[in-house]
Structures are given as structure tokens and as C-alpha cells.
C-alpha positions in Angstrom: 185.6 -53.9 27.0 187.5 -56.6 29.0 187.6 -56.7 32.8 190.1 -59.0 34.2 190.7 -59.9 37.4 193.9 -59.8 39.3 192.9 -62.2 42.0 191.2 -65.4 42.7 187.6 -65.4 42.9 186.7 -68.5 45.6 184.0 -69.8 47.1 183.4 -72.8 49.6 179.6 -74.0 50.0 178.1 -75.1 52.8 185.3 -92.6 38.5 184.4 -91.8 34.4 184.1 -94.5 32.4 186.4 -95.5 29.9 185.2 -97.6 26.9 186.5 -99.4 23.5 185.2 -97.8 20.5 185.9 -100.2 17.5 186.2 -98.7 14.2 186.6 -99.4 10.5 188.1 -96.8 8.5 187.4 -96.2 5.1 189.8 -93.7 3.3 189.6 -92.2 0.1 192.9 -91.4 -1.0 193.1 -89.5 -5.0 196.1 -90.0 -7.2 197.0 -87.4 -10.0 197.7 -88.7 -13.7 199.0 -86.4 -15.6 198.8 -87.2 -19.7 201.3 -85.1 -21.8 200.6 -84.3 -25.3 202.9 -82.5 -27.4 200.0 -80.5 -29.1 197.8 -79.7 -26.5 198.6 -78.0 -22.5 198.9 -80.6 -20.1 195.0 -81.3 -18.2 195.1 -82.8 -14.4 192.9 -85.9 -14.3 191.8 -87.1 -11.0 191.2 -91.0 -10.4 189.8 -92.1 -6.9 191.6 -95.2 -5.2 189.5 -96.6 -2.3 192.0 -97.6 0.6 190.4 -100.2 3.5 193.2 -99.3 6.9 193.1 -101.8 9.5 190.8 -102.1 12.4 191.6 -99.4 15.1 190.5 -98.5 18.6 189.3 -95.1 20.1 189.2 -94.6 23.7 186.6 -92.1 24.8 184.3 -91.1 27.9 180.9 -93.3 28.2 178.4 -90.1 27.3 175.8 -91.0 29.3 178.1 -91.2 32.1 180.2 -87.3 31.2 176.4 -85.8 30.1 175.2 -87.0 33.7 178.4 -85.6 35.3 177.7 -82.4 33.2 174.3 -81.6 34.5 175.4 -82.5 37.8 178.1 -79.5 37.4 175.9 -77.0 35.8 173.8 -77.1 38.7 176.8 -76.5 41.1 178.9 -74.2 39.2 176.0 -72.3 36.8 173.7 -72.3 39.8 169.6 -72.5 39.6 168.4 -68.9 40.0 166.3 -66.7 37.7 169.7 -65.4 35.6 171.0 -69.6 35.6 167.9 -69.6 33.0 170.2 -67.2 30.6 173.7 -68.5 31.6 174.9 -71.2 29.2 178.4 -72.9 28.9 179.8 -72.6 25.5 182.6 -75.2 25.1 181.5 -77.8 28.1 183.1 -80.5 26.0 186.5 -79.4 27.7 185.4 -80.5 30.6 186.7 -83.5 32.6 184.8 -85.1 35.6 185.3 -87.6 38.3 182.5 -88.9 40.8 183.2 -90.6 44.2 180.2 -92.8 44.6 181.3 -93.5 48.1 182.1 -89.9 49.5 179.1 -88.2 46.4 181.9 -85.9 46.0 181.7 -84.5 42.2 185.2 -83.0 40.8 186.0 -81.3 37.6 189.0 -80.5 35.7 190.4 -79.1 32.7 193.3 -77.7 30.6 191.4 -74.5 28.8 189.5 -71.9 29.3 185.9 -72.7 30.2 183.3 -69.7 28.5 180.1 -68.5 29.7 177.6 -66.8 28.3 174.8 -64.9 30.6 172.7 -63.4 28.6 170.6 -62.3 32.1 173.4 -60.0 32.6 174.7 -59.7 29.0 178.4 -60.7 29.9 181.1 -63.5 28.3 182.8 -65.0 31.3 186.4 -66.5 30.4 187.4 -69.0 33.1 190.0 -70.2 34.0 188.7 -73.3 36.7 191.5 -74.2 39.2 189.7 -76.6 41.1 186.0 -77.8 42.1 185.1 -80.5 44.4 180.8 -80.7 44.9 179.3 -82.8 47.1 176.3 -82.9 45.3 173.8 -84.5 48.0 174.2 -82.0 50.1 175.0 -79.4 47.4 177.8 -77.7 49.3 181.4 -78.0 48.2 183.9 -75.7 47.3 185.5 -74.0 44.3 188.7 -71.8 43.0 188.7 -69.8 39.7 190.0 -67.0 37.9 187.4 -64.9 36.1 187.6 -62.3 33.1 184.5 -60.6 31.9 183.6 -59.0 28.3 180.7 -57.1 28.0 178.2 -58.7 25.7 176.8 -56.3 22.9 172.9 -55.8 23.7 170.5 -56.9 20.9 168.6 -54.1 21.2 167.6 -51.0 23.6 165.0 -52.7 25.8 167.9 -56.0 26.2 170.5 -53.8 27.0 168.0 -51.9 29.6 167.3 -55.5 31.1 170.7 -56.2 31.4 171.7 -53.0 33.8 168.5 -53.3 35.9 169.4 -57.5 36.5 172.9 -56.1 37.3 171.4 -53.9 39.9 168.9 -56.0 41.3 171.9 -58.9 41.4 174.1 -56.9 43.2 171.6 -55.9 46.0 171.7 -57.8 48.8 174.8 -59.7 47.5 178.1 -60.6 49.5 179.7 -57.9 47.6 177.0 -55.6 48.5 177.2 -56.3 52.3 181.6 -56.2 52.2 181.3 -52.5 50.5 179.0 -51.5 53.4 180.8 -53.1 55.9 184.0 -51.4 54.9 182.0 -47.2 55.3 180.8 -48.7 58.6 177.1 -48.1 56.9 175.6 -51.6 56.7 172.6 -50.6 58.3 171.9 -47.7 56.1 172.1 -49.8 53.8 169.6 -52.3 55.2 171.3 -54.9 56.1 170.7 -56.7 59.9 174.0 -58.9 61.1 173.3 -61.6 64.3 175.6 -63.9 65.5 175.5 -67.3 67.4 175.5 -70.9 66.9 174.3 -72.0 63.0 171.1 -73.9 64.8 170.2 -70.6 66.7 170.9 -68.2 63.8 168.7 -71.0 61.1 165.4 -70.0 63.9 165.9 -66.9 63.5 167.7 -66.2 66.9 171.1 -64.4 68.0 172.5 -61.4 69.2 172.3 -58.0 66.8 175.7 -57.2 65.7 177.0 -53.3 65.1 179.7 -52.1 62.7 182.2 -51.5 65.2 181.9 -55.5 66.4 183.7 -56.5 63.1 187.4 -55.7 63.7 189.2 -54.3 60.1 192.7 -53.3 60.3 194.7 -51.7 57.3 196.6 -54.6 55.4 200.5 -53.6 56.1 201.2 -54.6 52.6 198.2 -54.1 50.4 195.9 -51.2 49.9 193.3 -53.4 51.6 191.4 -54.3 55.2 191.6 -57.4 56.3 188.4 -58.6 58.0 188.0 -60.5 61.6 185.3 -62.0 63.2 184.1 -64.7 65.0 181.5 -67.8 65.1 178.9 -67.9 62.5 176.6 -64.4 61.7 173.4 -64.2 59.8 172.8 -61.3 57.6 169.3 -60.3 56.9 168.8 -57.7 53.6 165.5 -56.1 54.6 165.4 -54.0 51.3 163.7 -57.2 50.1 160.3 -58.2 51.4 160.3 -61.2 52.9 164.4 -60.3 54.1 166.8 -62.2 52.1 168.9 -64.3 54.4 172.0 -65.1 54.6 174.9 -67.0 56.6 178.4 -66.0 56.7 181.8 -67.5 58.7 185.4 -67.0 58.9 187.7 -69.9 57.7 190.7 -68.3 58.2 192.2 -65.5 60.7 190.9 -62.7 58.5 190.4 -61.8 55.1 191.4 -59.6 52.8 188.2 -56.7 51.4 189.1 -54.6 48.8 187.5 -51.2 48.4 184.6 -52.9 45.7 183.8 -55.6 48.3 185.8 -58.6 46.6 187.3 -61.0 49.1 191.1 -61.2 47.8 191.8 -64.7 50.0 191.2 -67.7 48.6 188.8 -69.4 50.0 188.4 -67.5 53.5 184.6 -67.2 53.7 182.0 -70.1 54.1 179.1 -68.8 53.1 174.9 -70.4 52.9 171.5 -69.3 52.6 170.5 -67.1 49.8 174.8 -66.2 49.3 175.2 -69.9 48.7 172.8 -70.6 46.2 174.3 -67.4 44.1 176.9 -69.3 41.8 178.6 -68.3 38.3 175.5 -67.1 36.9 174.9 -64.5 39.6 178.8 -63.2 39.7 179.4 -59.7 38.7 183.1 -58.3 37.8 185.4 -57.8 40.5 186.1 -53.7 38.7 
């Protein structure tokens, strides 16, 4: 089964080498010679000719260079958390990178469809990559995609069991998790704690207890959405998990558009941190 999504999936996060390759190229090219005989069926005989072409030249990426470039991007894009251990790429070779050593801004491109395998969830991720910028010092940066998910067919029963309780324990506490409460009005039912105030006041753990009713969502006029308002910088705290999983969360455009699931349908109109920024492509669960 295939689930596709009909939106962008977007987050923002708190020069290659070209070289000469000299080659000699040795072909073997074979000639057929046929001998007729007026007595006997014609028989194929094969005789090899050795051919020696000219010297050519073959431009290609320094590897050391790309493979550095590579890991750099895994670690952005795959992520590092327990299901980044499972979550492999299958065709990275499509992949095109491009390093600003003055600004340590990483960016990649491509022309196909990038795949991912993560077998900590047990899905095939076809992805279509539209643009990813990483400053990697920092390790915040930005990035616009277009997911589609295939379920991946278990190995056996206690695999397959794995799978669903990863997918559970992935979705708790998630972005996704906090939007779908949001929308009922039941966030705190659901455990989660929302303060607001300045990022340096919300990082030591103060600021001001926000309720449901403080986030202002009004019924798209176009789309069977809400589209989502608030102010400053809040920090969500998921007490289901002991120590509280934390999280920070602001508004980078006048609102933003929640489906019923909790998928954010604008591109790029959440900055999120904390334990929500360090969930990347391995931790990403279908939009449906």
C-alpha cells in the first residue's frame, strides 16, 4: 500500500570539487567471418580484434570531497535518533552537494527521486527533495520535500510487532501529536504543557502556562482546514515521558494551515527546536 502525499512536508531548523580523470581505453571489438562450403551448413567463427581509442577525459566529483558532503547530509536530513540507526538511503549517489565554507551553509540537490528505507518503522520513503540548505555548525537549517510512503513487508511476526509499537512510541509527543490535540482543544488531556515568552526564558524553564483557548484557529474559507495563530515563541513540555520531552515551537508566517491528522499544509510556517528539531526523515510518519 502507497500513501502519497498531497502537500509539501517542510521544515526549518533552528563548492564540490571538480577533477580530471585521465583514461586509456581498451576495446575489444569482434568481427564475424563467415566460411561457406557448398557441402556442409554455413558455421559462425568469431575472431577478436583488439582496438587501442585515444586518450580521453572524465570529469567527476572528488569522492572524498561528495562522501564528506554525504555524511554531513545524512546527519541533517536522516537525523541521529534511535530509528536513524535503521533508516538508510538507497540510491545517495543521486545526490548533488555544494558547501559554503564561508557562511558553513551545506546544500543539496538533485533530479530523481531520493529512497529511504527505515526499517525502525518498516517504511520505503520516495522523495522527492525540493530544496535543503544546512548550516551544519549550528545544525539548524531548513528544508522542502514531497514525501510518499510504501509499507515495508515485515520479516517476521515479532519485526512487524516492532514496527507498530516504534510507530506509536514515534508519534507520541511528536509535532503531529501536539497539532491533532490542539485542533479537539484537548492538549492537556493529552499531556501536553504549552508556555510562552522570550526563547532565553522558555530554554530555563520559565514562562507563562498557555490554555487551548489562547491559540486562535479559524476555519480556512477555502480549504477544509484551520489555520493556526499565535504569537512569540512557546515551549511544549510532553509529560507522558519522564523526564518531559521538550520542545520549542514559533510562527513564521501569519498562521498556518492544520489539517484534521495534525500535518502543517504551509510550507515552511513553523520553526521548530528541542526534541521536534532533532526529529528528521527517520522519525517522519505518513501525512494519512
Amino acid at each position: 500500500m502507497i500513501k502519497s502525499s498531497p502537500a509539501k512536508r517542510s521544515l526549518r531548523l533552528l563548492p564540490t570539487l571538480i577533477v580530471a580523470l585521465s583514461l586509456v581505453l581498451s576495446l575489444r571489438i569482434t568481427s564475424i567471418v563467415q566460411e561457406v562450403s557448398a557441402r556442409a551448413t554455413p558455421e559462425p567463427r568469431l575472431r577478436a580484434r583488439e582496438l587501442r581509442s585515444d586518450e580521453v577525459e572524465v570529469y567527476g566529483r572528488e569522492p572524498l570531497e561528495w562522501k564528506r558532503n554525504l555524511e554531513l547530509f545524512r546527519k541533517a536530513f536522516i537525523g541521529q535518533t534511535d530509528n536513524a540507526l535503521l533508516c538508510t538511503m538507497r540510491n545517495p549517489e543521486i545526490l548533488d552537494f555544494r558547501f559554503d565554507d564561508r557562511t558553513g551553509v551545506l546544500s543539496a540537490v538533485t533530479d530523481s527521486t531520493l529512497m529511504v528505507e527505515n526499517r525502525s518503522l518498516g517504511y520505503r520513503i520516495a522523495i522527492v527533495l525540493e530544496s535543503f540548505e544546512w548550516d551544519v555548525e549550528h545544525d539548524v537549517g531548513q528544508y522542502t520535500l514531497h514525501p510518499m510512503f510504501e509499507e515495508l513487508t515485515p520479516r517476521s511476526e515479532p519485526e512487524q510487532s516492532n514496527w507498530l509499537a516504534n510507530r506509536q512510541k514515534t508519534y507520541d509527543g511528536s509535532l503531529k501529536h501536539f497539532l491533532t490535540a490542539l485542533r479537539t482543544g484537548k492538549f492537556g488531556e493529552e499531556m501536553f504543557a504549552v508556555y510562552s515568552g522570550s526563547l532565553n526564558a522558555l530554554q530555563i524553564g520559565l514562562g507563562q502556562f498557555v490554555t487551548p483557548e489562547e491559540f486562535r484557529l479559524l476555519p480556512d474559507p477555502i480549504f477544509t482546514t484551520l489555520n493556526l495563530s499565535f504569537s512569540g515563541w512557546l515551549r511544549i513540555d510532553y509529560k507522558k515521558r519522564i523526564p518531559a520531552l521538550t520542545s520549542f515551537l514559533k510562527l513564521d508566517h501569519p498562521y498556518a494551515r492544520v489539517d484534521t491528522l495534525g500535518n502543517v499544509l504551509t510550507p515552511l510556517a513553523l520553526r521548530v527546536g528541542g526534541v521536534w528539531g532533532k526529529s528528521r526523515i527517520a522519525d517522519m510518519l505518513p501525512l494519512y
